[in-house]
N, C-alpha and C positions, 0 to 999 in steps of 0.2 A: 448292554452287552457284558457278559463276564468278563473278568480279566485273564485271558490266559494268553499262553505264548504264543504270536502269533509266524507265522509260515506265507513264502510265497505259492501258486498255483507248481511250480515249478519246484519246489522243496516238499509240498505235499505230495507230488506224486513220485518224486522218491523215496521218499518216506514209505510212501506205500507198498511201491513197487519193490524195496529191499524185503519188505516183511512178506509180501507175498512170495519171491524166488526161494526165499524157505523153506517153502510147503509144494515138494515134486506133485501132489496132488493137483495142484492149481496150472499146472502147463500148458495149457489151452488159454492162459489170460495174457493178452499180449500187452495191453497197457491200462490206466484207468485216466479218465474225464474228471476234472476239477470243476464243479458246476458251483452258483451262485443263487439257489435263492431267494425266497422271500423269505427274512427269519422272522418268524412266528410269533415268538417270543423271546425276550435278553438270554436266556439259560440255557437255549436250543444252538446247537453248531448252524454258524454262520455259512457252512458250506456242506455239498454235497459231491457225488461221485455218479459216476456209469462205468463199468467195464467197455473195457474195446477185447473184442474177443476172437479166438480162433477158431473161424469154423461157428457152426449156427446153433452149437451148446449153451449151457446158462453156467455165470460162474455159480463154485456151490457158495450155498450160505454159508459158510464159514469162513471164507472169504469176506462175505460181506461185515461178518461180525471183525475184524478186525480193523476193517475201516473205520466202522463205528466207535469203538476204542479208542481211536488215534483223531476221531473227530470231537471226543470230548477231552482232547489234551490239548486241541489245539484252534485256535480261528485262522481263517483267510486273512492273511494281509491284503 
């Protein structure tokens, strides 16, 4: 596993959620999921996400890419 700074399930999704309430676009995302799974390989982020959402919309990808970002800054504690 890489060394990076690691985060609780509960500190990542604030993280997230602050960069999200950012962006007025994203206001249908109400929260996001801190998932766990099989890391693949040492170099791959040890965690993953799901939106929880408003309503039966997708969030957009740019959303997604943000998490992404913030998943290579950081692992799951």
């Amino acid at each position: 596993m890489i060394n990076k700074p690691k985060k609780t399930r509960r500190e990542l999704q604030a993280l997230i959620m602050q960069e999200i309430r950012r962006h007025p676009e994203f206001r249908n995302i109400d929260n996001v999921a801190i998932t766990r799974p099989i890391q693949s390989a040492p170099h791959l982020p040890n965690w993953g996400f799901a939106w929880v959402m408003d309503g039966v919309s997708l969030a957009p990808r740019d959303a997604d890419e943000i998490v992404q970002k913030i998943q290579w800054e950081y692992n799951l504690a």
